[in-house]
N, C-alpha and C positions, 0 to 999 in steps of 0.2 A: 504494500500500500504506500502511495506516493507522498510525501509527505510536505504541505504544501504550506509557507505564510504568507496570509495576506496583509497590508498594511489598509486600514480602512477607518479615517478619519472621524467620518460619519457614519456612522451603523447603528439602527436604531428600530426595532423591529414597529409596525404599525402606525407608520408614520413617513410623509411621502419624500419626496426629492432625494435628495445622496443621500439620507439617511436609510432610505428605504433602500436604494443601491447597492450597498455595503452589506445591509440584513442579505438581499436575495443573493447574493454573490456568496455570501462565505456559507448560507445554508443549503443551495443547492450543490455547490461543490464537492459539499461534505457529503452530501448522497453519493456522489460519484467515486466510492472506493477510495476516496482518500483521506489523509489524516490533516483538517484544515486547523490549523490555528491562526486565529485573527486579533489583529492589535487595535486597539480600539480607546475611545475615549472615556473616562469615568462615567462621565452623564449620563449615562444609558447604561446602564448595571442593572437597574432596576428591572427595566424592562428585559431586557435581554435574558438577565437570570431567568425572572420568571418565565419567558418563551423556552427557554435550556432546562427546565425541570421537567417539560412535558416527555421528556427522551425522546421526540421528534429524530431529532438530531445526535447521535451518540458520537459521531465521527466530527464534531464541532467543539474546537478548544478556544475560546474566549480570554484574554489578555487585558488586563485594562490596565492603561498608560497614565500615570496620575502626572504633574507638573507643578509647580509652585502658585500661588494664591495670586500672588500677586500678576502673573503670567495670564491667569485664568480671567484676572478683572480684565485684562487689555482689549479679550474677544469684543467688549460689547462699544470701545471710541475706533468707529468709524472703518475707513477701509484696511487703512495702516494697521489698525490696533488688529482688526482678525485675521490679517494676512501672518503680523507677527505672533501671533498663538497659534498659528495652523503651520509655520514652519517651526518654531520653539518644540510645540508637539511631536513634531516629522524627526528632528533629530534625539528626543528624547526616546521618541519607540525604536527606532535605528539601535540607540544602547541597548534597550532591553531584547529588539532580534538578535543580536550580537551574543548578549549572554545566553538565550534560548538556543540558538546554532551552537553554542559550544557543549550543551548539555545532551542535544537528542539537533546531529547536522538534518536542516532540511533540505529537501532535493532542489527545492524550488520559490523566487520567491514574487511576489505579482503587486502590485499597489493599485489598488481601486478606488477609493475615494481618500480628497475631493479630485474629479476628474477637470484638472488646471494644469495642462502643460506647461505654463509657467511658473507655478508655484512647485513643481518638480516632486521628487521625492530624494531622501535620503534612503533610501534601501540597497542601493548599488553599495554603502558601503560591506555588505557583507559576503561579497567578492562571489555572488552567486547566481546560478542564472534567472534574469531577471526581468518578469514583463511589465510595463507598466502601459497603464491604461484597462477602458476607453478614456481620455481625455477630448478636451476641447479649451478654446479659450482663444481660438485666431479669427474670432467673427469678433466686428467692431462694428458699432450702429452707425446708418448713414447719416450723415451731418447734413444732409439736404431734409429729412425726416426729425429735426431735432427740436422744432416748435411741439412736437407731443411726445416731450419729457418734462414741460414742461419747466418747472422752476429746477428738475436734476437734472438737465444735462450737464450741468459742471462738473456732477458727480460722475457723472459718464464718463467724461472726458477724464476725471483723474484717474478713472477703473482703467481708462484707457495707454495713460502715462506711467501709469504705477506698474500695470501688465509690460510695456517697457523698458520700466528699468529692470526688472524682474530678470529678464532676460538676460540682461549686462551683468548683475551682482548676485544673481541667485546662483550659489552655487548647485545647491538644489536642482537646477535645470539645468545648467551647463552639463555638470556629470552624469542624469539621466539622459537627457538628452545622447548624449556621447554613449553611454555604459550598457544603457537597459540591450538587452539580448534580441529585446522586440519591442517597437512602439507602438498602440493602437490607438486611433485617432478616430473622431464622429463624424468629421464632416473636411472639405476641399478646403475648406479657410484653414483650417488647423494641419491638413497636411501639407500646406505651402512652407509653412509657419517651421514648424520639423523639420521639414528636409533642406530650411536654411542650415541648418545648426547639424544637422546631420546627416552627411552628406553619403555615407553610407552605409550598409544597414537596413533592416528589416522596418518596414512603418506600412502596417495597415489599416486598412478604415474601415468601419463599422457602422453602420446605424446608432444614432443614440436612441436611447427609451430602447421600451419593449412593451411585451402584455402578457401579464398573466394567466394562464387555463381561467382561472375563475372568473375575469371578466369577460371574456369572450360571450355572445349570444349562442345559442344551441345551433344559428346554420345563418346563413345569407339571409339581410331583414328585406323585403321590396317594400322599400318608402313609395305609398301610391301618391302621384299628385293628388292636391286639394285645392282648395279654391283660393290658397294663398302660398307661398314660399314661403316655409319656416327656417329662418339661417340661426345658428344656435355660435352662441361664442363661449365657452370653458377657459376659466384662468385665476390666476390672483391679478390682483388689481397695483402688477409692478409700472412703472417707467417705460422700459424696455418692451411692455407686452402690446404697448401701443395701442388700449381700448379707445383713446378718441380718435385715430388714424380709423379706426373699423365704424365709429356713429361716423363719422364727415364722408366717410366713403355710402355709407346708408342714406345719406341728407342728400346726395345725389341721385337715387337711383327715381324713375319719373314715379308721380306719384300714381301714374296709372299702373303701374304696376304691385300688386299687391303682394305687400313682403313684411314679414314681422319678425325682428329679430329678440331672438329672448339670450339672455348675459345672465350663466350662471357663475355666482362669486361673489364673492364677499368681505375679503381680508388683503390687503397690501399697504403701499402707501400712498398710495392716489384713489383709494376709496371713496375718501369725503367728496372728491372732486369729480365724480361719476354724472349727479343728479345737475349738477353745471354743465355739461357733456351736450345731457339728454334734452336740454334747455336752450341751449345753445346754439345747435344745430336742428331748435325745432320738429325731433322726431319723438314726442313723446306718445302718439298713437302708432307707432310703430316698434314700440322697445316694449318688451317683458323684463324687467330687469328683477330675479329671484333671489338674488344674495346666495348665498353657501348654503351646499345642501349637500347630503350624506352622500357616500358613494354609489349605494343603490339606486339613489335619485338621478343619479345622473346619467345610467343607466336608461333611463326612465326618458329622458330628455333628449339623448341619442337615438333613442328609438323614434319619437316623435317626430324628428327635423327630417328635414328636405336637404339641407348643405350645411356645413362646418363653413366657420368663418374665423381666417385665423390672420393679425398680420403683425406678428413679431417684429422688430427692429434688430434685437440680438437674440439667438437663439440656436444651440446647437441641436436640437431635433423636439419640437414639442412633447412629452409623451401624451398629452389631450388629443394630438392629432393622427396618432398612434390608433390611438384607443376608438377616434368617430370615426377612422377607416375600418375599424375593426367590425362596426357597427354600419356598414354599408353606406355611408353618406362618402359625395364629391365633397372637395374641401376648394375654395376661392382663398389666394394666400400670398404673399408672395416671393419673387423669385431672390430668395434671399437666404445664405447659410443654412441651417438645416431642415428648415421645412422644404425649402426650394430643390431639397435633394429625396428628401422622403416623396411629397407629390412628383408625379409625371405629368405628362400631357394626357396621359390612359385613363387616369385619376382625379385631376382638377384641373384647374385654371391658375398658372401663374405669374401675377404680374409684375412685368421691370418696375425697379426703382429709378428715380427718377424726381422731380419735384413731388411737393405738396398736391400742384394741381393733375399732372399727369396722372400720381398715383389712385387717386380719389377716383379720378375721372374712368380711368380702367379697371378699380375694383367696381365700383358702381355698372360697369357696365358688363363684368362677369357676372355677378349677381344677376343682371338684365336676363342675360343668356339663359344662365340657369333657370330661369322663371318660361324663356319661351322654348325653352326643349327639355322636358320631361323626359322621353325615353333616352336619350344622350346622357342626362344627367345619372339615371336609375344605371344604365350600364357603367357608368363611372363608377360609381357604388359598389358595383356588384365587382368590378376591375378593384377599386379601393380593399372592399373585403380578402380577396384570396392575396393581393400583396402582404394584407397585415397577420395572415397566417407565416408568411415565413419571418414574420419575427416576434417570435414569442421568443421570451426570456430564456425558457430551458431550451430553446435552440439555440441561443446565441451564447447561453455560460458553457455550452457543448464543442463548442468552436473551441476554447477553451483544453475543455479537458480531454477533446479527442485525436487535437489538431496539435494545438502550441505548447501543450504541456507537454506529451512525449518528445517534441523535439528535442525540449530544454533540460529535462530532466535525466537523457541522457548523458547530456557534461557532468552533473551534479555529483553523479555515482563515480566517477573518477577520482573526485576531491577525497583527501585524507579526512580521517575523522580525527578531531582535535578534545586535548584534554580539556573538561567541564570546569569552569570558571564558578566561582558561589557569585548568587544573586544575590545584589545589598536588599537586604527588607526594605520594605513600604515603597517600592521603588513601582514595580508592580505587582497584581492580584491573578493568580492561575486559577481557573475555572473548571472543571468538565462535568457537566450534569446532565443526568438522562443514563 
């Protein structure tokens, strides 16, 4: 049995984005015949234990990385302050893999979240073969698009300057960059991004997101036309997710056309400034705006829609858009970093960036499309659907364990097995339960 570590920042069972990332990576793995231990942050003990009690998972060994207090406060000022806790962390689990390797060598070692090519990882220093990703982080919002960030685009911009220097002083990246055995990347902005820096070398791309067995519908849904377009928008309510780019593109479409868009969500930080949006641009007989709603609901909401409407500024693959292909809907989006690779022409509609008024002008007028070709749209749908079966998560952590892990794990059995080092207490917490 292969005996694999993962480095996993964020890992936190029942709970969405990289946390949930990190949960489905190191417990599917560990189904896979192999013996996973995962390094991991305090905060999630709780949870995580009690998910490792059910003996789900017996082949899942749990690590948790403590850090100093005052390290701990820095996560919550601003950009600087969580980038410096997330690499403080990266080198702190680095020692504790180090002392783990010298007790029980592992074959193999892989970093999964957070998926930031530029914030790198320190795991190359355990001189072993070493995948790191899926990553992303070489998509940057278009600056012609940057009136609907409102009052953060400046924040943007320093995401975008600070991601710069990163590149220059992170050691962290330079050495992955350089070391990792294999890099795996989400989308064409971020393998441009890579293959500056390394020039040669293994760098694969992937799909970001995926989808669960559980959320999938029992087969292909046929949305029948109705007597109006239903466009459904799923998200939080970030900067970047660009909800007023998606009503000003609605404010255009004629009003002969009958279309009702419904916005499920309800947490970000452009929330407040939603009902201003809906106001603004005049479309408040055409908005269903539901706020946050359970995951079965949404389920619920997918089923009902006619078209997914999605138009991200940065984004390396939405997993909502994942999910309403999954659930047979065309998506209107555009052709931008990782949606614009997920949709095809098979699938939806995507449209160049470009100004304010171009962009508006041609999502408005997919939406149009969509409204006067029904059967077109239904076969997008049904095209949408069988694409989103080849990516489900337990095919893609397969790729993994069928494909890159035997390559690498070959070198590994070469290495000497070295004498075990004592682990300083309170350094970190060993786990195995179930």
């Amino acid at each position: 049995m292969k005996k694999v570590l993962l480095s996993a920042y964020a890992c936190i069972p029942n709970i969405g984005s990289e946390e949930a990332t990190g949960w489905l990576y190191a417990t599917t793995l560990s189904q896979e015949q192999m013996d996973v231990h995962c390094l991991t942050q305090l905060k999630g003990k709780d949870a995580i234990d009690t998910a490792l009690a059910s003996g789900q998972w017996p082949n899942l060994t749990v690590h948790y990385v403590t850090i100093p207090d005052w390290v701990e406060q820095s996560y919550g000022r601003g950009l600087a302050g969580m980038y410096f806790h997330y690499l403080y962390w990266q080198w702190a689990a680095s020692q504790v893999a180090r002392r783990l390797d010298r007790r029980r060598p592992f074959d193999l070692v892989h970093h999964i979240t957070y998926g930031s090519i530029q914030l790198g990882s320190f795991m190359y220093r355990l001189n072993k073969p070493f995948i790191f990703g899926p990553v992303s982080g070489g998509q940057k919002s278009p600056a012609s698009l940057k009136q609907y960030f409102g009052g953060y685009w400046r924040r943007e911009q320093m995401r975008d300057w600070i991601g710069a220097v990163l590149e220059r002083i992170n050691p962290a990246f330079v050495n992955t960059i350089k070391r990792a055995d294999r890099v795996i990347v989400t989308n064409s902005d971020t393998y441009e991004l890579a293959r500056r820096y390394r020039r040669t070398g293994d760098i694969d791309k992937v799909l970001d997101g995926g989808i669960g067995q559980s959320f999938l519908p029992e087969g292909p849904i046929s949305h029948e036309p109705g007597r109006e377009l239903n466009a459904l928008w799923i998200g939080r309510m970030l900067p970047r997710k660009a909800l007023e780019l998606t009503i000003h593109a609605l404010s255009k479409v004629d009003p002969s056309v009958p279309i009702r868009l419904t916005i499920v969500g309800g947490k970000g930080d452009m929330v407040d400034l939603v009902p201003g949006y809906i106001e603004k641009y005049g479309v408040q007989d055409r908005i269903n705006w539901v706020g946050h709603v359970s995951h079965n609901e949404v389920k619920q909401y997918l089923q009902q829609a006619d078209v997914f409407f999605l138009t991200s500024l940065r984004d390396s693959g939405p997993h909502q858009l994942l999910e309403a292909m999954a659930y047979s809907l065309p998506v209107v989006t555009l052709n931008l970093h990782g949606q614009g690779e997920i949709v095809s022409d098979e699938t939806g509609i995507r449209v160049p960036v470009g100004s304010p008024e171009q962009v508006t002008t041609d999502l408005a007028a997919a939406l149009t499309w969509m409204w006067h070709h029904p059967t077109e749209r239904q076969q997008m749908g049904q095209t949408a659907y069988r694409f989103a079966l080849t990516q489900l998560w337990d095919r893609k952590v397969k790729l993994f364990s069928d494909n890159w892990y035997p390559a690498l794990a070959t070198a590994a059995v070469q290495q000497s097995v070295r004498e075990p080092e004592p682990v300083e207490l309170g350094q970190f917490s060993d786990y195995r339960l179930g």
